[in-house]
MIVO-865872 format. One record per atom (N, C-alpha, C, O): z, y, x. Coordinates in steps of 0.02 Angstrom, whole numbers, plus 50000, padded with zeros to 5 digits. Example, Ala and Ser with C-alpha at 12.3 -4.5 7.8 and 13.67 -1.06 7.14 Angstrom:
! MIVO-865872
503904971650660/503904977550615/503904983550660/504234983450712/503544988850642/503574994750684/503945000250645/504025005750670/
//
This chain:
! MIVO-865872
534805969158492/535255971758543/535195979358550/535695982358567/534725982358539/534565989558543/534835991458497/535205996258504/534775989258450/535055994458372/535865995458402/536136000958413/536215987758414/537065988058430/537055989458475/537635988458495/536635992458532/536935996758590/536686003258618/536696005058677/536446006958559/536256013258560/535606013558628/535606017358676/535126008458611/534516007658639/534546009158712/534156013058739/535296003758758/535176003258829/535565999458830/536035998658791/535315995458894/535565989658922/535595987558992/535215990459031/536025982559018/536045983059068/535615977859103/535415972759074/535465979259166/534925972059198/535025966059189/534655961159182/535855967459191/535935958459179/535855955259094/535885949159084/535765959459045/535855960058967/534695956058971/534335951458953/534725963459014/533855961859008/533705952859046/533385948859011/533885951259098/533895945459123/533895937859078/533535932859072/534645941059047/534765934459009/534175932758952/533955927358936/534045938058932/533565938858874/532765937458907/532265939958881/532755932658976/532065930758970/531855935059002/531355932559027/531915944059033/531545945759062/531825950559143/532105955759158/531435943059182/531465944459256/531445954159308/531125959359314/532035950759331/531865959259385/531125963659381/530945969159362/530815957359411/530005961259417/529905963159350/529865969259342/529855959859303/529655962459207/530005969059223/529695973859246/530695969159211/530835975559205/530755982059254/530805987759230/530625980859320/530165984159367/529515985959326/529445991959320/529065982159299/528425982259292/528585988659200/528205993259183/529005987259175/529045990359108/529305995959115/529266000359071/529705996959188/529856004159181/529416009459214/529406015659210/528996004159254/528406009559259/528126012759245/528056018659262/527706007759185/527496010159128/527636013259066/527266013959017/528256015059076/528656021259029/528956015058964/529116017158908/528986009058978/529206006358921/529976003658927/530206000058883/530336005358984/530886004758998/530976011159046/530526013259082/531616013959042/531856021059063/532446019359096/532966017259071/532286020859184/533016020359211/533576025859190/533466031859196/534096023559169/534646029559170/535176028759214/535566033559220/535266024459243/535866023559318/535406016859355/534906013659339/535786016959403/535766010159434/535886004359386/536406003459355/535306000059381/535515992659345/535475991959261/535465987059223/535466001459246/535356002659169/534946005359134/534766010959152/534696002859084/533976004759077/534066005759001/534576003658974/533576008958964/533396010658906/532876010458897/532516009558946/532426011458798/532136012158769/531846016958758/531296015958732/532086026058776/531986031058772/532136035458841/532686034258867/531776039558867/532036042158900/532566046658909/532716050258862/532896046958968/533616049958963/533746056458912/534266057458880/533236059958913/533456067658876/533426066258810/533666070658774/533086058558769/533096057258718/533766052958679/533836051958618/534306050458749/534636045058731/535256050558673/535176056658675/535676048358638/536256049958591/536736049258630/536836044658670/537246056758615/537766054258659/537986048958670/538086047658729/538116044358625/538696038258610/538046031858670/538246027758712/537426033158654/536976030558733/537026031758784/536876028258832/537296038058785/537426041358861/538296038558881/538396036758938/538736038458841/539276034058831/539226027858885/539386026558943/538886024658824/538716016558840/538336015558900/538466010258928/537856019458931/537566017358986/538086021259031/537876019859087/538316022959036/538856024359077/539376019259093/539516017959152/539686016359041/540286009859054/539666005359068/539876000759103/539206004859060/538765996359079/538686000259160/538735995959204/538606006159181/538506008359268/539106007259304/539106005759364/539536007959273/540246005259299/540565998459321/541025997159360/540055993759271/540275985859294/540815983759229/541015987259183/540925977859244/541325973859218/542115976559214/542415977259267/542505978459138/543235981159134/543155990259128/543645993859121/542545992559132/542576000259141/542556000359059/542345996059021/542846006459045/542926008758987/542736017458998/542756020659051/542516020258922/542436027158929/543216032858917/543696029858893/543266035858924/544036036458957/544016045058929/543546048358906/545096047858948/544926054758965/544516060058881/544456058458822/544336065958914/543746067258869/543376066558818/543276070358770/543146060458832/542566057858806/542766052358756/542486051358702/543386048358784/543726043458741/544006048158673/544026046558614/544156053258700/544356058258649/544006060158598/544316061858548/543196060358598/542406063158562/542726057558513/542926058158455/542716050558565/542606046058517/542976043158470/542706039958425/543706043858472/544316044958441/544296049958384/544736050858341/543586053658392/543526060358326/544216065158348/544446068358300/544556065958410/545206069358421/544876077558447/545176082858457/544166075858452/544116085458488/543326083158505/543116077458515/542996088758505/542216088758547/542366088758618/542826090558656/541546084558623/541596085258707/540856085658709/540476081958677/540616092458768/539866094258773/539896093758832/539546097958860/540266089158879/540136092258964/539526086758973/539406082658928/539146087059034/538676084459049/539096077159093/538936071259088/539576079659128/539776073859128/540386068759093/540666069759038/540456065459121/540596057459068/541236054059105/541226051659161/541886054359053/542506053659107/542376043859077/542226042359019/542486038159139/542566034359146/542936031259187/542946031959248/543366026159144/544316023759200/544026015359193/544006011459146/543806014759266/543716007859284/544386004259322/544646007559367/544675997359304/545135995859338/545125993959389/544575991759405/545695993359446/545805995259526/545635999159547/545446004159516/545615998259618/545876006159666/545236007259694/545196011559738/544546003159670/543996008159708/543716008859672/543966006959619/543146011459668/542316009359618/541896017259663/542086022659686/541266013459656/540786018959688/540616024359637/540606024159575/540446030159690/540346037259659/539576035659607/539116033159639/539456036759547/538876038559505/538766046259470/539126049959435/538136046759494/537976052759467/538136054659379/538176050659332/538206062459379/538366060959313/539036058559266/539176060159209/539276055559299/539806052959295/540696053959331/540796053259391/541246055659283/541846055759321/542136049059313/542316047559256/542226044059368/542736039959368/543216039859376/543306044559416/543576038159368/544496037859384/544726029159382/544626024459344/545046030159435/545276021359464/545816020359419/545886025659388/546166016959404/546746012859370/546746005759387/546346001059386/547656007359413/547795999359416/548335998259354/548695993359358/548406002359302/548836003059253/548445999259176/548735996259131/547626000959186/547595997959135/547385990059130/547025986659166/547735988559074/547865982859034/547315981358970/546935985758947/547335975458949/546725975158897/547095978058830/546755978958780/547825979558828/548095981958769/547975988358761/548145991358709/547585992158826/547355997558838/546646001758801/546546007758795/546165995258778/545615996158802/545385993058727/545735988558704/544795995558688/544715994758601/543855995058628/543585995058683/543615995358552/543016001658549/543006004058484/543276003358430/542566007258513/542196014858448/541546013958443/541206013458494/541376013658401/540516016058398/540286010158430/539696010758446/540536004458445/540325997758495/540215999858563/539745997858598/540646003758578/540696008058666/541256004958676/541586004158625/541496002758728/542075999958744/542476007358764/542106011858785/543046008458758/543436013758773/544286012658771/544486006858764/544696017058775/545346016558798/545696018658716/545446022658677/546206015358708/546556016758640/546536024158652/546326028158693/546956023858584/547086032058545/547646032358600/547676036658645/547996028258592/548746032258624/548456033258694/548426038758720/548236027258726/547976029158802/547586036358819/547726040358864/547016036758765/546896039458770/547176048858784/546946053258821/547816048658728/547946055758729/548426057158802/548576062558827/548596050358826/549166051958913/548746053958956/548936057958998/547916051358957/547376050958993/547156059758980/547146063759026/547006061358911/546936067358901/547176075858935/546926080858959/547896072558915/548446075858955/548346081059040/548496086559062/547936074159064/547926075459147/547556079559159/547546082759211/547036080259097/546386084859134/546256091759048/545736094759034/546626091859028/546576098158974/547256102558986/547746099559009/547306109358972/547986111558957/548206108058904/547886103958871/548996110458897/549366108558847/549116112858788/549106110058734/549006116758790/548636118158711/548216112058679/548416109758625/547726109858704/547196104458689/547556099658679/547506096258628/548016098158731/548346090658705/548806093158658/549096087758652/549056096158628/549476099658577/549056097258511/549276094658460/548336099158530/548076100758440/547646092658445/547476089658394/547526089958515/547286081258488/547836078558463/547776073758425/548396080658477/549016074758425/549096078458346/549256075058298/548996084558341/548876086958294/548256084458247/548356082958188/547836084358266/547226080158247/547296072358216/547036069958165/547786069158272/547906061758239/548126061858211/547866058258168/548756064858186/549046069058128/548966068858094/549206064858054/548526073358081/547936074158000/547416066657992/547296063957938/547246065058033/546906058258005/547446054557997/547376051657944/547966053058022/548306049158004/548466042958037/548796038558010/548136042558119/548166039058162/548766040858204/548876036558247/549206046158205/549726047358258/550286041258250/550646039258204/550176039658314/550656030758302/551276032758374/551186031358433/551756035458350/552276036458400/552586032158442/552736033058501/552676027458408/552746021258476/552296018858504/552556015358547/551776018358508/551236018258550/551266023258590/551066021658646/551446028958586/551406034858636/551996033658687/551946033158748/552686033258641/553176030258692/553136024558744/553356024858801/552786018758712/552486014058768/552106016258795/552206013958851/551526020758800/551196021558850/551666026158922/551546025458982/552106029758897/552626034258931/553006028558975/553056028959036/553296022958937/553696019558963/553196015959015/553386013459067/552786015959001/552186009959055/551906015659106/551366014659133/552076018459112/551506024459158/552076030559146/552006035959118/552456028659167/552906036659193/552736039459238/553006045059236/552386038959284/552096042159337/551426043559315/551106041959366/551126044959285/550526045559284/550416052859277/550876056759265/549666055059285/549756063059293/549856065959221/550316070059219/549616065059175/549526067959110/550376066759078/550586070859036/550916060059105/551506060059068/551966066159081/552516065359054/551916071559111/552446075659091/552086079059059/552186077259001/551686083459058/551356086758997/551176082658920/550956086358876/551276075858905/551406073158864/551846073658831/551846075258772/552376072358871/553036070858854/553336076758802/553716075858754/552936085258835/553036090958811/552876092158748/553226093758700/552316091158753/551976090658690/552136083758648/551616081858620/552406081758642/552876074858604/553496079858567/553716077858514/553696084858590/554526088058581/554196087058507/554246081458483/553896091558474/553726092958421/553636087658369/553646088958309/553566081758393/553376076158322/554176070658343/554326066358302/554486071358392/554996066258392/555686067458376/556126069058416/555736066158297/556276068558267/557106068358296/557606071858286/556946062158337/557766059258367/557766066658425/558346067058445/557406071358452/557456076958495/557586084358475/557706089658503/557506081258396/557476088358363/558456089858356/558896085658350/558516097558360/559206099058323/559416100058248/559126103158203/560006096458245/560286096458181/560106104158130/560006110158139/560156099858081/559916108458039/560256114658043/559936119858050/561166114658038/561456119958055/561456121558127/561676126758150/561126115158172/561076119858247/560596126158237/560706131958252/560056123258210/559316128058214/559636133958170/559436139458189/560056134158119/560356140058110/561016143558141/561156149458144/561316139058158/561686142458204/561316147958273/561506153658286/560826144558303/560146149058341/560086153358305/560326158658324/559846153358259/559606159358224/560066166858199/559916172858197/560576163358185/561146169858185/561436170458236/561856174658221/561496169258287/561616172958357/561006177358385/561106182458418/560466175358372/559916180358383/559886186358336/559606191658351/560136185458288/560146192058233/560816196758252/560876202758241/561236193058279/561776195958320/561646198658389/561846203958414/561466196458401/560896199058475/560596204858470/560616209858507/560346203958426/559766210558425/559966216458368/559576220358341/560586215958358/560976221858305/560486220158213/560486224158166/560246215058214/560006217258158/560606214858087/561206214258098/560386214158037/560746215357956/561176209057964/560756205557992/561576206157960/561756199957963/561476196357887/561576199757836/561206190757883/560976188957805/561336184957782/561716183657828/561556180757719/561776178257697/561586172857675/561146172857632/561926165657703/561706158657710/561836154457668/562346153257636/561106150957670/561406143557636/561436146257540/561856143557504/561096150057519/561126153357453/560786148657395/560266147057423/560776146857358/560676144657303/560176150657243/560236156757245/559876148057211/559256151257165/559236148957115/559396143057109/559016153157056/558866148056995/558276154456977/558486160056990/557776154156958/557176160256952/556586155756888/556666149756877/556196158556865/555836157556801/556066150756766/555716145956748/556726151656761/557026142456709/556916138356740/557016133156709/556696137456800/556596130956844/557126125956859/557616124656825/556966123856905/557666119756920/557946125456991/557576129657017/558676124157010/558836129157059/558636126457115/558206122057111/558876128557178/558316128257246/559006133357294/559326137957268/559086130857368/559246134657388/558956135057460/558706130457492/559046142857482/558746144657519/558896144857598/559436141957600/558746146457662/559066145957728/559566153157744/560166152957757/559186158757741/559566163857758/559096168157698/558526167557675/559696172757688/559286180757620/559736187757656/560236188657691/559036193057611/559376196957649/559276201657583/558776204757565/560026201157549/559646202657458/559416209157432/559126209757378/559626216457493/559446221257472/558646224257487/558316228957463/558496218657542/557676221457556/557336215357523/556756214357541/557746209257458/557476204257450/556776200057507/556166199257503/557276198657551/556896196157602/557216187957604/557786185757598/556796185757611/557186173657632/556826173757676/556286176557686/557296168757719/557026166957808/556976160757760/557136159757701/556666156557813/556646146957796/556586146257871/556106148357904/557326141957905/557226141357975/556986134357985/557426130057977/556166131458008/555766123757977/555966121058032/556046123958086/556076114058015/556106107458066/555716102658024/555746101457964/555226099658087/554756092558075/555336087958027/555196086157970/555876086658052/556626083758033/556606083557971/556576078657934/556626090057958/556866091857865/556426092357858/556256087857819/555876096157875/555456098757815/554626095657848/554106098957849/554706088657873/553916086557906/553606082157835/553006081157829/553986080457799/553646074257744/553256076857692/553346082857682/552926074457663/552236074957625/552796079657581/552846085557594/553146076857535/553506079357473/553816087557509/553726092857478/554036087357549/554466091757569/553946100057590/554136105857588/553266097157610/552776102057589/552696104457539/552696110357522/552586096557494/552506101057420/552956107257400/552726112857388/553716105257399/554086107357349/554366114057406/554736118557386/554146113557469/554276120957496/553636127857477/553706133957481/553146124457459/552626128257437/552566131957377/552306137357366/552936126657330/553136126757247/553666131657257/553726136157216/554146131257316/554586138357302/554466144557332/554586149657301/554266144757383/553766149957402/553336152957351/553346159057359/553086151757318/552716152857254/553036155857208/552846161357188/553656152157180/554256154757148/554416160357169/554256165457139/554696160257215/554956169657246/554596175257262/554806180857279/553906172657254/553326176957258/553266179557186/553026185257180/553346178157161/553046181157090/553656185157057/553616190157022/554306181257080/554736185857084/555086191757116/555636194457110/554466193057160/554286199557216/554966199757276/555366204157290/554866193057300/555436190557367/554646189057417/554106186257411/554936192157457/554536187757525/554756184057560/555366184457567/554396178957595/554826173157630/554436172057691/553836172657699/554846170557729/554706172957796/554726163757838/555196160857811/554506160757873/554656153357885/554456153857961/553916155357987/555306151358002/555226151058081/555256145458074/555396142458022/555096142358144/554846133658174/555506134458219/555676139958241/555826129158232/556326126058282/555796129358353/555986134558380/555136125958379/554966128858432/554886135258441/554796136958499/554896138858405/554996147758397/555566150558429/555626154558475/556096146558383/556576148658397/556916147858494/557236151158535/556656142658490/556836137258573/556386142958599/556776147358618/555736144758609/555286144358671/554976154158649/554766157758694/555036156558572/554906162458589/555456165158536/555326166758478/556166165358570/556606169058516/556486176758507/556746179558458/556016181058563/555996189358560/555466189258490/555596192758441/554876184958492/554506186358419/554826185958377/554666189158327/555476181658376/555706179058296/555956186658297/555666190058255/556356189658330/556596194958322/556286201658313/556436206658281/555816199858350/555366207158330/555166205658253/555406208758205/554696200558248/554556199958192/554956202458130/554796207158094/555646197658121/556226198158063/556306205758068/556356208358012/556326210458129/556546216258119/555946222058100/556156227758089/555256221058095/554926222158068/554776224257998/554666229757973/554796217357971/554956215457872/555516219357852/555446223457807/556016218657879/556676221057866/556486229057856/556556232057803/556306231157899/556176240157918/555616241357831/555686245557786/555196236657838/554556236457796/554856235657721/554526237657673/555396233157715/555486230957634/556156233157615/556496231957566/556256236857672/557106243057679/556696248957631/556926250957577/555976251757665/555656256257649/555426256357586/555086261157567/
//
């Protein structure tokens, strides 16, 4: 039982196993059992236990249905570090007593479709986890944990939508929801919208008007065409959407031409749909920058 529970257990674990209140009274006296909460005890003393022990004796201090939550569900998800001293835990219903050490948070929302483990810690899914996340990080952090699932390869979008649809009220769902714009293709704009944006901002700000939608053919390759050019300072915009350009292949072969126009002494310049939406003065400073730079 020690090895599978990161060497702590709870009184009632010690009980069943043959050894009475008083035994374990009498063993932790003698330094051969180590209180770490009420009712939970270990093999090592506290400053010796592993996080993922400090975890686990935490949901066994919580009782029956507590899971490790928040934060920490996050460590364990591999979605981000977590060094705080304390320990976010979401026990279900509307009370549970204060423990040292420990952040609880009540839920009458979660469900057992809620609730997995890691590491043999009982804890809150991935998706739960990142709505849970939400409530207590900025949106930067919850930005780069879905980014994170991402790259492993765990980002499961309908799971996120059900958790939205089950807990619309919850604190972390509007800052979710935000940070969702970016991976949910049915929200994104059509490709000539994101360029249509883009040449009204170049109209905006007096700069070169460029010329769209161009076609390439460069070292015998196959041809390729491009978003916007601007052929006398040989400058290419690429205006990116998750949409068009999020799929494995579509990396490749934007990299492979990037490459291409590099050697053929073009620079290429690549705005994001959220650029354009949330900071159109950079796109513009920027583009008018290069432009000045490769005029010269």
């Amino acid at each position: 039982m020690a090895a599978q529970q990161h060497v702590v257990f709870a009184l009632g674990q010690l009980v069943e196993l043959g050894l009475g209140p008083a035994g374990v009274r009498k063993r932790a006296a003698t330094g051969r059992l180590h209180r770490i909460h009420r009712g939970v005890y270990s093999l090592v003393p506290p400053d010796q236990l592993t996080w993922r022990g400090r975890y686990l004796a935490a949901v066994l201090a919580c009782g029956d249905g507590a899971v490790v939550s928040h934060r920490e569900a996050a460590a364990l998800h591999n979605l981000r570090p977590s060094n705080r001293r304390q320990i976010d835990v979401t026990v279900p219903g509307r009370s549970a007593r204060r423990l040292r050490g420990l952040t609880v948070h009540r839920s009458v929302t979660l469900t057992a479709a809620d609730v997995t483990v890691a590491d043999d810690i009982p804890c809150t899914t991935l998706a739960r986890t990142h709505l849970d996340l939400a409530a207590v990080v900025p949106l930067e952090q919850t930005e780069r944990a879905l980014n994170q699932a991402e790259a492993m390869g765990v980002l499961n979008l309908r799971a996120l939508v059900d958790q939205l649809e089950r807990n619309p009220h919850a604190r972390g769902a509007p800052q979710l929801r935000h940070a969702l714009e970016l991976y949910m293709p049915e929200t994104a704009p059509t490709e000539s919208a994101i360029e249509e944006a883009f040449v009204a901002l170049c109209r905006g700000a007096a700069l070169p008007g460029p010329e769209r939608q161009v076609w390439f053919t460069l070292d015998g390759g196959e041809p390729f065409r491009v978003d916007f050019l601007w052929r006398a300072q040989r400058l290419v915009l690429e205006a990116d959407s998750r949409t068009f350009h999020g799929t494995a292949r579509a990396f490749e072969d934007d990299r492979r031409r990037d490459q291409r126009l590099a050697r053929a002494q073009w620079q290429v310049l690549r705005v994001t749909r959220r650029q354009l939406e949330h900071d159109p003065a950079w796109v513009v400073e920027m583009v008018a920058d290069v432009l000045r730079q490769r005029a010269a």
